[in-house]
N, C-alpha and C positions, 0 to 999 in steps of 0.2 A: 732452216731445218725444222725447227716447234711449227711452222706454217705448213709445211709439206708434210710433217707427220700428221695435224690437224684436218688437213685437208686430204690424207689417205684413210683417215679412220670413219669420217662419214661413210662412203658409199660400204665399205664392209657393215656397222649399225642398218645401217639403209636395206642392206642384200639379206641379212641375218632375219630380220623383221620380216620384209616378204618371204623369206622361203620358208621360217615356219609364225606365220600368225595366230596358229590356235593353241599353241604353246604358250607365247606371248599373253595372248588372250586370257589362257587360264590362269598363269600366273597373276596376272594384272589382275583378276575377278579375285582370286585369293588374298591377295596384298590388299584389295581394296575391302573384302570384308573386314581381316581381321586389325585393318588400320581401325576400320568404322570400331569395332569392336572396344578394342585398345582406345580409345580416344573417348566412347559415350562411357566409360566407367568409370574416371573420375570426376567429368562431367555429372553422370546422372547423381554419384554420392555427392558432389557440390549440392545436386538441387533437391534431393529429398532433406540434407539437409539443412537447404536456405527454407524450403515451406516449412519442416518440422520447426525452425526455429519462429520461421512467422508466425505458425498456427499456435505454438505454446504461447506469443504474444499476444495473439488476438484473443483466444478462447478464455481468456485469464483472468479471474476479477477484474474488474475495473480498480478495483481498490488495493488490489496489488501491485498491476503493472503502470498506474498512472505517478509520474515524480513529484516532488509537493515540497515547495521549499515555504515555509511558515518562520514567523517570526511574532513576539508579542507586542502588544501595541504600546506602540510609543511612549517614552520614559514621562513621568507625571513631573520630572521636573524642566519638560520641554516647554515654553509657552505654547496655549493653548490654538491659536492659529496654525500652530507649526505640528501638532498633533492632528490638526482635525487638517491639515494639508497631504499629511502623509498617508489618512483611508481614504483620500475621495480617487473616484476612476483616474484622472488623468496621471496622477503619479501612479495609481499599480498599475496604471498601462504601462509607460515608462520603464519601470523598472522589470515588468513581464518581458516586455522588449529585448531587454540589455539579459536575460535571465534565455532568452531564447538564442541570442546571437552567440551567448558565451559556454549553450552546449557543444560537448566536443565529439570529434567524429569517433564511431558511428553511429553516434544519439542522432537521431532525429526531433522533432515534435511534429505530431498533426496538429496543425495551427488551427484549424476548424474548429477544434471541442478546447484549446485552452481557453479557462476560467480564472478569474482574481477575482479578491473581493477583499469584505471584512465578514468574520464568524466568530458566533459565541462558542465557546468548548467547553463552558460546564451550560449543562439544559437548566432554565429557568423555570419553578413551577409556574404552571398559568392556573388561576382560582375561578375563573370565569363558573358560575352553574351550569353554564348548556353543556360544558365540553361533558363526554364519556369521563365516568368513575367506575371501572368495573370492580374494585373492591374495595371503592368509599377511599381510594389515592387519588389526587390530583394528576392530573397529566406535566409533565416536563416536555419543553418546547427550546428547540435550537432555533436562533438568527439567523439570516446570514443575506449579504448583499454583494449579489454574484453579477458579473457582466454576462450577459451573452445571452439574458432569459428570453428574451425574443427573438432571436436567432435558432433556440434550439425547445419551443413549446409555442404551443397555438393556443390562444384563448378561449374557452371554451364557454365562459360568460365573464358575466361585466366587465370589467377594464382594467389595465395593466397597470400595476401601480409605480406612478410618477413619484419626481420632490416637485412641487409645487413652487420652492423658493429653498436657498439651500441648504442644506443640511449641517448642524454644527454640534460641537458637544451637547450644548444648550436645548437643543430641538427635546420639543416633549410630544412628536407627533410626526409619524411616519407611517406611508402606507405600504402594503404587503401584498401577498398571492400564497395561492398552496393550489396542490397539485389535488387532481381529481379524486387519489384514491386516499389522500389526505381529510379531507372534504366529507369522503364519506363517513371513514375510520369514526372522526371526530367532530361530524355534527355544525361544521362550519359550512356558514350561510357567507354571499355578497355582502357587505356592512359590516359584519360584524366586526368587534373590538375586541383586542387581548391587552391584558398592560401586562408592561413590563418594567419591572423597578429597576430603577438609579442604583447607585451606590448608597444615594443618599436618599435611598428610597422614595424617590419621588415617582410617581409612573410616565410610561414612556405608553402615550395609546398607539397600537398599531391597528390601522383598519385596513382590513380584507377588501381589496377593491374588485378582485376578478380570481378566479377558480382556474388553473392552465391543464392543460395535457402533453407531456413529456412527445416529441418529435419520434426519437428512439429511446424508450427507456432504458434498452441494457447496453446505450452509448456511454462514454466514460463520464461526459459531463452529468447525466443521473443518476450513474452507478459507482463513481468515484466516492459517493458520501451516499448509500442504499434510500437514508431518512431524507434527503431532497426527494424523493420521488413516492416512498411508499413509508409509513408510519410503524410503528414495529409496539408489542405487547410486552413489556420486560420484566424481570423481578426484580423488588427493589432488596438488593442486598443488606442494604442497610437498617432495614427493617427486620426485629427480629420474629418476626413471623412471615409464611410465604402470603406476600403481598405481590402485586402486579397494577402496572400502572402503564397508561400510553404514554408515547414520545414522539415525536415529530419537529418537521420544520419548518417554519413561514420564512418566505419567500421575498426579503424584501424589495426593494425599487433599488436600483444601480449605484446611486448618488448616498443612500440614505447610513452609508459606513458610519460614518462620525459622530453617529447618534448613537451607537453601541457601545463607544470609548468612554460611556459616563455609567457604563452599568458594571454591576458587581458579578457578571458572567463569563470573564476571564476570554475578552474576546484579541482574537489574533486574526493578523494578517497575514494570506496565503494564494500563491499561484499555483492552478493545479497545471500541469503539461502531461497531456498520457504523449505514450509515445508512437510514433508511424513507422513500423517493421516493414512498410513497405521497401523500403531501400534498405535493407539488411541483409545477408547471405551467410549462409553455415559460416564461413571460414571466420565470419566478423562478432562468432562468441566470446572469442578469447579477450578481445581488444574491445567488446563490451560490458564482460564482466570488471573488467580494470579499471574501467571509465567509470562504473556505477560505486566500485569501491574508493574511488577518486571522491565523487563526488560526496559517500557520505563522512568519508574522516579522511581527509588527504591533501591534498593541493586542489582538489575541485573545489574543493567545501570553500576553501577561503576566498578563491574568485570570485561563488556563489555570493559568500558575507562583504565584499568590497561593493557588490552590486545590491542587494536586497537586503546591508544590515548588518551590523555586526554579533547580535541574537540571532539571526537565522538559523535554520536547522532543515538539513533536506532526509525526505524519507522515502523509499520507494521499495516493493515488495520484485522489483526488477530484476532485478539481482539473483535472486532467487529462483526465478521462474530459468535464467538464465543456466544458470549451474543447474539446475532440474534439466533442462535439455541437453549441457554437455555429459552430463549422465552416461543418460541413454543413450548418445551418440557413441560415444569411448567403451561402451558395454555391446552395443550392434558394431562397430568399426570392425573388432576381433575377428568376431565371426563371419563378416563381408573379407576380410583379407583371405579367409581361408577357402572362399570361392574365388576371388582373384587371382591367388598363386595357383589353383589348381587349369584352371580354364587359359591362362597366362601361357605357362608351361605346357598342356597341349594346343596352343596355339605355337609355339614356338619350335616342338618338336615337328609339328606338321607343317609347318615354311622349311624347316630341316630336311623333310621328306621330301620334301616336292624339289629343292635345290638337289637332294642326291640322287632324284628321279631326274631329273635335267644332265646333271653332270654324267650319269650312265649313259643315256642317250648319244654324248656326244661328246664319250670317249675316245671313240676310234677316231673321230674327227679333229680333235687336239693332240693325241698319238702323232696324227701324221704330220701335224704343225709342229711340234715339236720336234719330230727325228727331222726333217726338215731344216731345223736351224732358229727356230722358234725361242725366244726366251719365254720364261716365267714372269717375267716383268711384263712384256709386251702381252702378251695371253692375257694376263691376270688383268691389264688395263683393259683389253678390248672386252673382255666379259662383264668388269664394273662398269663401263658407259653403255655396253649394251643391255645389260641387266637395271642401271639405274632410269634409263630413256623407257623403261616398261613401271619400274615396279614406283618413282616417286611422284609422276603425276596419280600413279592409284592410292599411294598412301595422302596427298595432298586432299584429295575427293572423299577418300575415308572422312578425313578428319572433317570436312567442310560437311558431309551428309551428317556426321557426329553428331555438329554444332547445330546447324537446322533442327535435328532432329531432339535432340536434348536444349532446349532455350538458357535455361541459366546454368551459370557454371565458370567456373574459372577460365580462361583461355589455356593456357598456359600449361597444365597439367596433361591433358588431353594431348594439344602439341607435341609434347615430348614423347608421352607413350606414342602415338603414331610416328612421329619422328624414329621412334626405336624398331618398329615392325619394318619401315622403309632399310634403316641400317642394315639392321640383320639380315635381310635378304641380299642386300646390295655386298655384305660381307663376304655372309656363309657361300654363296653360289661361288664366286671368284672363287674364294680359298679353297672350301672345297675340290673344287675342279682343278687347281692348279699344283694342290698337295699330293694328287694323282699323278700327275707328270714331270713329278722331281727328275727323276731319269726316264730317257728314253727308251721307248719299249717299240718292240713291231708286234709280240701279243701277247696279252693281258691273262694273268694265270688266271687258275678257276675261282668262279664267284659262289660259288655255292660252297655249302658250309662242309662238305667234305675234308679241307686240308684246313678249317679256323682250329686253332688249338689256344686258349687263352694263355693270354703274356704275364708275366710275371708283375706287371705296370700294371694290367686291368685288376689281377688281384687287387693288387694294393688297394686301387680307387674301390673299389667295391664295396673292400673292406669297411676302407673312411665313411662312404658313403651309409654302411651298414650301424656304424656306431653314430652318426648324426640323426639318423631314422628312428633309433631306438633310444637316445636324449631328447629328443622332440617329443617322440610318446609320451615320454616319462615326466617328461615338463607340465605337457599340456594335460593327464590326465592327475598330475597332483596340484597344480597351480590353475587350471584352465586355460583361457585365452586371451586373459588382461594380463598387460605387464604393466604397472609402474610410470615406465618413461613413455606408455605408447603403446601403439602394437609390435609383440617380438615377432618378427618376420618367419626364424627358424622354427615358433612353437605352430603358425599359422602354416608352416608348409607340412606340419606332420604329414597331410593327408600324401601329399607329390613326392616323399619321403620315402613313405611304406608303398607306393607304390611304385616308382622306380627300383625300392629293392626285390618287388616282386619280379618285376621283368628281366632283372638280373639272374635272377634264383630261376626262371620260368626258360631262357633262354641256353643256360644250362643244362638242364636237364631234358629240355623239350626232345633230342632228337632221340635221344634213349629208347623210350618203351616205341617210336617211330622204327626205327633200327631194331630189334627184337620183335616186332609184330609183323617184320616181312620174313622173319623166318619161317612160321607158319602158311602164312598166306602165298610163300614161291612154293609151296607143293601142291596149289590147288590149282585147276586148272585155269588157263585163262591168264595172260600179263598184265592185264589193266589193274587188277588190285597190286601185286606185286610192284608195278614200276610205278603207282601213283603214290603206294604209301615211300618208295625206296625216293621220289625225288621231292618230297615233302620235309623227307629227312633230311635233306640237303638244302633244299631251297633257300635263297638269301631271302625271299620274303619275310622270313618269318624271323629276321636279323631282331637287333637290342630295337632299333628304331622305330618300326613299325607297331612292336610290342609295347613299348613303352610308349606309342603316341596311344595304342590304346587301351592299358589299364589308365593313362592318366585320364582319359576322357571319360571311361567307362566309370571310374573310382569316384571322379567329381560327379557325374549325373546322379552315380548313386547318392554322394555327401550333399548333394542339392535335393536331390527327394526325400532326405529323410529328415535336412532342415522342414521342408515345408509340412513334410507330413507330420512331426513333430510340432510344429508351432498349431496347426489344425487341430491333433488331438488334443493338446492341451487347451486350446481357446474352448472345445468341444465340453472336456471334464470339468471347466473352469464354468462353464453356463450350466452345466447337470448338477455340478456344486449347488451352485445357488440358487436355481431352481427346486430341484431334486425331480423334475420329471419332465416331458414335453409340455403342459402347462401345469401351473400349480393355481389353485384359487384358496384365500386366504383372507379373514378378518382385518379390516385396519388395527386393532390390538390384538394382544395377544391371548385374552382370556374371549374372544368372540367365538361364540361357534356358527357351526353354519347349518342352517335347516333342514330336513331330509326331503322338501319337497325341491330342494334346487340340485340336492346330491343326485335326485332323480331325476330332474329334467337336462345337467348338464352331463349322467351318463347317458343318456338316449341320445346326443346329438350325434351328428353325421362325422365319423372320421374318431371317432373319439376309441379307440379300442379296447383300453383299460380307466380305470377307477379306483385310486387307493384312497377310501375314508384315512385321518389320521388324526388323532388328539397331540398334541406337542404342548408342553408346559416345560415353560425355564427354566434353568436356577433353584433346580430344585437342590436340598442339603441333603448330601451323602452324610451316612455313619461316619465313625470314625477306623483309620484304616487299620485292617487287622493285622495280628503281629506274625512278618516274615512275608507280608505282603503277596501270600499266594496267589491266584489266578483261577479263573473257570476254566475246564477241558473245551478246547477250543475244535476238538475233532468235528469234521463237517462241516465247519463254521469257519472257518478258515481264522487267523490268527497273524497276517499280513503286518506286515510293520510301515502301514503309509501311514497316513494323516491320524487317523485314530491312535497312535500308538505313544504312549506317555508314562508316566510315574506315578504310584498310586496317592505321594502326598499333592500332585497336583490336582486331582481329580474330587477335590471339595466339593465342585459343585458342578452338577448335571444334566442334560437335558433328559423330563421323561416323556418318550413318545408311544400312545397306545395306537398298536396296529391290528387288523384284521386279517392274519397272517397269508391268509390264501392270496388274496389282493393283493398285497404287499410283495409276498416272494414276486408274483408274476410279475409284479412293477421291475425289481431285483430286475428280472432275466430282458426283461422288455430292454430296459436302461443299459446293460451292461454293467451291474454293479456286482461284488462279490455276493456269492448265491446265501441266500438268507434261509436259516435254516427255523422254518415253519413249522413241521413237526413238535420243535423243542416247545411252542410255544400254547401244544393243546390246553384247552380249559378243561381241565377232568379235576375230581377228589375237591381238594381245598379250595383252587384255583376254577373252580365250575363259573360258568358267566352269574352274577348278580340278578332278581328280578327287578323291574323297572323300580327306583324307588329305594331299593333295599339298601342296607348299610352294613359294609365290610368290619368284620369283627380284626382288633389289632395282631392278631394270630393268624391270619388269612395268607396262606404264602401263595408270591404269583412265580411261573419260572419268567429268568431276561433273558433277553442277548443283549449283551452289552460290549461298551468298546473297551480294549485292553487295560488303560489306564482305570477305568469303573470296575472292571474286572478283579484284579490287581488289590482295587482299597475292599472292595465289598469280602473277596476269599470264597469260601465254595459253600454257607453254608449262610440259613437264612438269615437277615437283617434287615429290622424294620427302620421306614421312611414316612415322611409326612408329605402330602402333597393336595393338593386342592380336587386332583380327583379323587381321592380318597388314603386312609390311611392303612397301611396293610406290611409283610415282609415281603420281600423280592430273595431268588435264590438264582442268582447265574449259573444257566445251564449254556452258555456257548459265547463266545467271541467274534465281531465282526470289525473290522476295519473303519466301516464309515456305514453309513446308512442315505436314503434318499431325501430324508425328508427336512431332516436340521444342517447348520454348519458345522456349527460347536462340534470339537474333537472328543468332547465327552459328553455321554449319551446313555440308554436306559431303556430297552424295549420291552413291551412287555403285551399280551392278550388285551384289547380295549373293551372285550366282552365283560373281564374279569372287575374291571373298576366300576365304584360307582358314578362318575359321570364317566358319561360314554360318546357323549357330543362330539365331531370330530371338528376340530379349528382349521384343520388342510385340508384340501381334497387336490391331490397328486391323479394325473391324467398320462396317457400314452395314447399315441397317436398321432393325426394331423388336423384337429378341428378349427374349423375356418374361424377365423381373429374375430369377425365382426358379429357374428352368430354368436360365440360362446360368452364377447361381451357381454351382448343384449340380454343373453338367459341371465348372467350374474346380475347385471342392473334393473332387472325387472324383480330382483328378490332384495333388493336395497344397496345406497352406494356407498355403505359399509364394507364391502367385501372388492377386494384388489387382484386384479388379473395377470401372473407371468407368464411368458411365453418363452419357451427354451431358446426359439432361434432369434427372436428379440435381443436378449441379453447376448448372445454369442455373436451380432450382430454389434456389439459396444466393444470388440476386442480391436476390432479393425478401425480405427476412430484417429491414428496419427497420420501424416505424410511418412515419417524415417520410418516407420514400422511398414506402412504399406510399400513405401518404396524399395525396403531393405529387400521385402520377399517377393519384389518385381524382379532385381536383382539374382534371384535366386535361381527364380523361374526362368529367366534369360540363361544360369548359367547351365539349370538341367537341360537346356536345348540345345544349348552350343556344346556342351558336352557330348551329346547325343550324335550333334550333325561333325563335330569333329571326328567321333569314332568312325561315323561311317567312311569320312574322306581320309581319315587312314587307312581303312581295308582297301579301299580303291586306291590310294597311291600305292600301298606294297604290292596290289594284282599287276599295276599298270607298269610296276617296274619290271616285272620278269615277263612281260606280256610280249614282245618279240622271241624272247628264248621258249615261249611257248609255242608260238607263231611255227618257229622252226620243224620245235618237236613233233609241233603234228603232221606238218608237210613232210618230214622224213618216215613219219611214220603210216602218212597214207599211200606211201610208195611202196609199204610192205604188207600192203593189206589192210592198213586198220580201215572200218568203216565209218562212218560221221557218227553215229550214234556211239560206238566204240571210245571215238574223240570226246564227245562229251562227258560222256561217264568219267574219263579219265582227266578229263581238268577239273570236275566235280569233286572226284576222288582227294586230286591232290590240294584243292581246296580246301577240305571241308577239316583236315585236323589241325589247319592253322588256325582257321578261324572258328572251331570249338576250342585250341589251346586260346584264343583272346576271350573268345566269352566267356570260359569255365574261370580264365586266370582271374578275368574283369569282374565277376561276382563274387570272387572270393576275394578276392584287393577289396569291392567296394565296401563286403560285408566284416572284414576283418578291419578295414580304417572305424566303420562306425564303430563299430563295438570295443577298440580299444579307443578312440576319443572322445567316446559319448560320456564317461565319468568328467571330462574337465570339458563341457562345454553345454553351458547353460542358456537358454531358449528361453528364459523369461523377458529381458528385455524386447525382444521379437514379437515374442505371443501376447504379453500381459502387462507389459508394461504403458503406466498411464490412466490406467481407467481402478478406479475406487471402490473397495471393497473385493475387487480379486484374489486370488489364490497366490502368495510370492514365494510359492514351496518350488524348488526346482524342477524345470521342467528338460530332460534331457533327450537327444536325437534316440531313434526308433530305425530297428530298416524297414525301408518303403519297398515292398517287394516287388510294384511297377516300374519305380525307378533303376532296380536293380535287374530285372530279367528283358523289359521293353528295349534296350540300347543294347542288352547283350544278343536277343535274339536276331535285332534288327542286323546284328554283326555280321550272325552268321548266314540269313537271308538275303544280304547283301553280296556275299563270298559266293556262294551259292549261283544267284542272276546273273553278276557278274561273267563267272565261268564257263553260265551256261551259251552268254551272248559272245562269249569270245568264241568260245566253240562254234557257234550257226556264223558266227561273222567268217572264221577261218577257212570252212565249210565253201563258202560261199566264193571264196578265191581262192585262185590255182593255185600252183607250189612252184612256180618258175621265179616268182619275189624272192618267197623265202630260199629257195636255193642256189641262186646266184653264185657262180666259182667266185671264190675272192671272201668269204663271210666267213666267219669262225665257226660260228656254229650256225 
């Protein structure tokens, strides 16, 4: 019998296939995107990241990320053989060896740059006369006899220095190298000799045999210890005046260890291993932070000491770099979940559309199976084999284009979610379909929303739903989007939250003012307004499902434009921050000014539009604050509570900047920065500009604009200052938030006319002046003076993989959001597209004309799909704005790069994001209608009215 039923259900799958294949067809094209879909998104977050973890290894000191197990040399009550056996190469080969096989996984080593040796760790002075004294201090010189100098430096004169015969405590002569820029620093020739004392101060001559040149300097092997490669100027603390003296390192010969164990520079043995992130992947932070904390006080350590010592000691800045990237990962994950639930979900609802688009189709055709004698069993089977023989080789293809397409990544992760798009479909269609034919029917009551009356059940759920929408809000907008254990799933789906309860609420009320606006319109002449707006009102189109596939698409495309346009304008503020204009040109110190012959030549260049002269002086000392800590009238000036805004006792000390207020506001308007109010700052009466030369009397009041907290300590009423441009009172007459031209949140403007030096140290630019032109004019006037470029530095924002990859992420999901919505308008047209079919064949039997027909599916178009786009902009603008308080965009935008802005940067709505996918909704509704109309048009009406058809 299982043979004979197996062998009856082919040829029905077989007949089913050919008699509709473009069904099949679409199905399968759908399953297979949204498997591909479902499968590259844990994949791609495996691999931005597996890079962001590699790239924080690579880009990372040397001398952070490389491991360094050190030990001091050998106990003095060792025999001396047995001391001078323990520095020479072949036992720290040895033991490097044993120190490599006993890293645990996912350590790696890049075995190319590991180094051993012997090294001195207190610097010896060298007395030699030739070397540099730049303040009558001796130079201090580190040893060290590393393996590998030939392997990773080329000789660039004389010759590399050998042991001649071998080297032993006893040796009083060994030869050495220094690197080129060693060489120069300090005045060492080929030959030359250094000594270096014993313990028992005997000296040890080291002669200079050859001069080398580093392979790759900023490799780990030169950059692991900086003073191997480049010599460094230092202060000597210990001195009680400021002294400065050279340091450096000579380079000795491989063998020449054992001749360091007699000197009194505290010399230790040490393998350095950097590590090779090449075989590393995101998921392998956790299990390499454990491993690093193993090795430095744990059960690693002591495997380390059974192999290299029982003084051993390991040290590596690894660790750190490591937990610096799960950071940022667990700060970006949040915010990536809340594109994934939302894109997730209408992916899920739109496989739902397209199975209750399937099962309408081929109702009447399971009706007749059924009153027939038909089980639900037998039905429900022959639709999963016919449904899964479509939809799992397209989820199989998904996954495998995934994979291709996304290189690194877990398997595994991706599998399942595709694996779940396959299910669902393979589920929802059977059941679907077969929960329609519980009882047998011969015909199907009405499908139009005429007789829907809500259940007492859909309350409930609604309800639920309602109070989970509005705990989520409430979560995420007081907590944000980190939880604790992870990401909380329910705070990341606020966005599919609030908007499923829109479409609830929308679906509702939708037929209402549809039903009331035909009451007007059946007294005007003419049925096409009448019967389009009356079956609009009814239409099952416009059901929970359709709506809800498309606020949730519309709601994510918007929460995904206004991620990106949010992480944009913040990287944007973050480069005007620190620049303060499209370029700024500036003194390498701080008291440099700049000459008016370059202020001239670099405002005439091409592109250049504006020109703010600026004087800026630091640190300068406020009064002390006045009592009740009043403030200036901020009217005009605005009085903003961003960055600038502080407490009067923290406002000690201040930056003053003299402007030239015309130039300066127009900077203000050019930049986008709060409008500077110029007027306040005429030079009339006390405050009159200075002649060239002249000197301000200490009763000279100038008016400021100053920032709130400056504001605040000074009060409304004059109070003198000292400053280098001269000494005089200042009286705030206004408040401004921030200004162009400093960082510091406390600031001090004031008329630059009015001081006596009047020099400006900045000159702040707008415009677009070509890089290489504006250089040349700055370096023809001295290369004293430093050139920024706004889009330069806004250009260091984007610098990680997890950051670029995150808002690749993003951008994938404002398009899928986009192309979902529209494949939702098109499944809900396509479902009522036969009942339309009909309608117009009966109704061109009564007259109607084609052009008539069009109007009329236009008609009845166009207020379902203004109800999705009016609902979808106001979902998308109502989620931003209530989870823009808990969801913070600096990990995204700023995180990573030095010296930026870490003040929160929260979502924005992107008004492309939000109106492009809604219009496209209804442009879509629209063509649609119009082509079903000329298609209908185009063939007679003996299909559609066939005796035997419901309708």
């Amino acid at each position: 019998m299982r043979h004979n039923d197996r062998a009856a259900s082919a040829p029905w799958i077989r007949t089913r296939l050919r008699t509709a294949p473009g069904t099949a067809t679409a199905l399968a094209v759908l399953v297979l995107v949204t498997a591909f879909l479902a499968a590259a998104f844990p994949r791609a977050v495996d691999a931005y990241g597996t890079k962001g973890l590699r790239h924080d290894i690579l880009t990372a000191d040397a001398g952070r990320s490389t491991l360094e197990v050190a030990r001091p040399q050998p106990g003095l009550e060792l025999p001396q053989a047995q001391r001078d056996e323990e520095a020479r190469s072949p036992e720290l080969a040895r033991v490097g060896a044993g120190l490599l096989k006993a890293l645990p996984e996912p350590l790696r080593a890049d075995t190319s740059s590991v180094a051993y040796g012997v090294r001195t760790s207190k610097p010896a002075v060298a007395n030699e006369p030739w070397l540099p004294r730049p303040e009558a201090a001796p130079p201090k010189l580190t040893y060290v006899a590393q393996s590998g100098l030939k392997e990773h430096a080329t000789l660039a004169s004389g010759a590399w220095p050998t042991t001649p015969q071998e080297v032993t405590s006893d040796s009083r002569a060994v030869q050495g190298a220094v690197t080129e820029e060693t060489a120069a620093e300090l005045n060492v020739k080929v030959g030359a000799t250094i000594a270096l004392l014993t313990a028992a101060q005997e000296p040890i001559t080291v002669t200079i045999t050859g001069i080398v040149a580093p392979r790759d300097p900023q490799g780990s092997y030169w950059s692991s210890d900086p003073l191997l490669r480049t010599p460094s100027l230092v202060l000597d603390t210990a001195s009680p005046f400021p002294v400065h003296y050279w340091t450096g390192t000579v380079l000795l010969a491989e063998g020449s260890g054992p001749a360091l164990l007699s000197t009194a520079a505290e010399p230790v043995l040490f393998w350095r291993i950097p590590p090779d992130p090449a075989g590393l992947t995101g998921p392998d932070d956790v299990r390499l932070a454990s491993v690093i904390a193993s090795l430095e006080s744990g059960p690693g350590l002591l495997k380390v000491r059974r192999i290299a010592g029982d003084t051993a000691v390991f040290a590596t800045g690894l660790g750190h770099i490591v937990e610096a990237n799960a950071r940022m990962r667990d700060a970006i994950s949040p915010v990536i979940a809340v594109a994934a639930l939302g894109i997730g979900s209408v992916a899920a609802v739109v496989l739902l559309m397209t199975g209750a688009l399937i099962a309408g189709r081929r109702k009447a055709e399971l009706a007749l199976m059924r009153s027939r004698g038909g089980s639900l069993r037998g039905i429900g089977g022959r639709l999963l084999a016919e449904t899964a023989v479509t939809v799992l080789p397209a989820s199989a293809l998904g996954l495998l284009l995934a994979t291709l397409v996304v290189g690194e990544g877990r398997f595994w992760p991706g599998a399942l979610a595709a694996a779940g798009v396959g299910l669902l479909v393979c589920v929802a269609l059977p059941l679907r379909t077969t929960l329609q034919h519980i009882r047998p029917t011969l015909h199907g009551a009405r499908e139009d929303m005429v007789s829907a009356r809500p259940s007492r059940r859909r309350t409930v759920a609604e309800l639920t739903l309602l109070v989970l929408a509005v705990g989520a809000v409430t979560a995420l907008r007081r907590r944000g989007t980190s939880a604790e254990g992870g990401t909380d799933l329910l705070v990341s789906a606020a966005p599919v939250l609030v908007a499923l309860i829109a479409a609830l609420v929308l679906v509702r009320i939708y037929p209402l003012p549809l039903r009331l606006a035909t009451r007007p319109v059946a007294r005007l002449r003419g049925a096409i307004g009448f019967l389009s707006l009356a079956r609009a009102g009814r239409s099952s189109a416009g059901g929970a499902l359709p709506l809800l596939a498309l606020l949730l698409a519309l709601a994510t495309a918007a929460f995904g434009g206004s991620v990106i346009a949010g992480i944009g304008d913040a990287r944007d503020d973050a480069a005007l921050t620190s620049v303060g204009a499209d370029a700024r040109i500036s003194g390498a110190s701080e008291r440099a000014t700049l000459p008016d012959e370059l202020v001239r030549t670099v405002r005439d260049l091409d592109g250049v539009r504006g020109a703010a002269p600026v004087r800026i002086e630091y640190s300068v000392n406020m009064p002390e604050a006045v009592a009740g800590g009043g403030g200036a009238n901020g009217d005009g000036a605005g009085t903003g509570s961003g960055s600038g805004s502080g407490s009067a006792d923290d406002a000690k000390v201040a930056a003053l900047v003299g402007v030239d207020p015309a130039s300066y506001a127009e900077l203000a308007r050019a930049t986008g920065l709060p409008a500077f109010p110029a007027a306040r700052l005429k030079a009339t009466g006390s405050s009159a500009p200075l002649p060239e030369g002249a000197k301000a009397g200490p009763d000279r009041v100038l008016p400021a604009i100053a920032s709130p907290a400056v504001a605040a300590r000074l009060g409304t009423e004059p109070r003198a200052i000292a400053t280098l441009s001269g000494d005089f009172e200042v009286q705030v007459v206004g408040t401004v938030p921030r200004v162009a031209s400093v960082t510091p949140t406390d600031f001090l403007v004031v008329n630059s006319a009015a001081l006596e030096q009047k020099a400006p140290t900045t000159l702040l630019l707008t415009g677009a002046p070509d890089p290489g032109k504006l250089r040349a004019a700055v370096e023809a006037s001295g290369k004293e003076y430093a050139v920024q470029l706004r889009s330069e530095e806004r250009a260091r924002y984007v610098n990680t993989p997890m950051q670029a990859g995150a808002e690749r992420i993003y951008l994938a999901a404002v398009a899928a959001g986009a192309g979902y919505a529209l494949l939702a308008v098109l499944l809900s047209l396509l479902q009522t597209a036969p009942e339309r079919k009909t309608l117009l064949a009966r109704l061109r039997t009564m007259g109607l004309t084609t052009g008539q027909g069009r109007k009329l599916l236009a008609f009845e178009a166009t207020p379902q799909a203004l109800l999705a786009a009016g609902g979808g902009l106001f979902t998308g603008w109502a989620t931003i704005v209530l989870l823009s308080p808990g969801i913070d965009l600096v990990p995204l935008a700023l995180a990573g790069v030095a010296g930026s802005d870490t003040s929160p940067v929260l979502l924005r709505t992107d008004l492309w994001s939000l109106a492009l996918p809604a219009a496209g909704v209804v442009a879509l509704a629209a063509a649609v209608a119009g082509v079903q109309a000329w298609w209908a048009s185009r063939r007679g009406s003996i299909t559609e009215l066939r005796a035997g058809d419901s309708r």
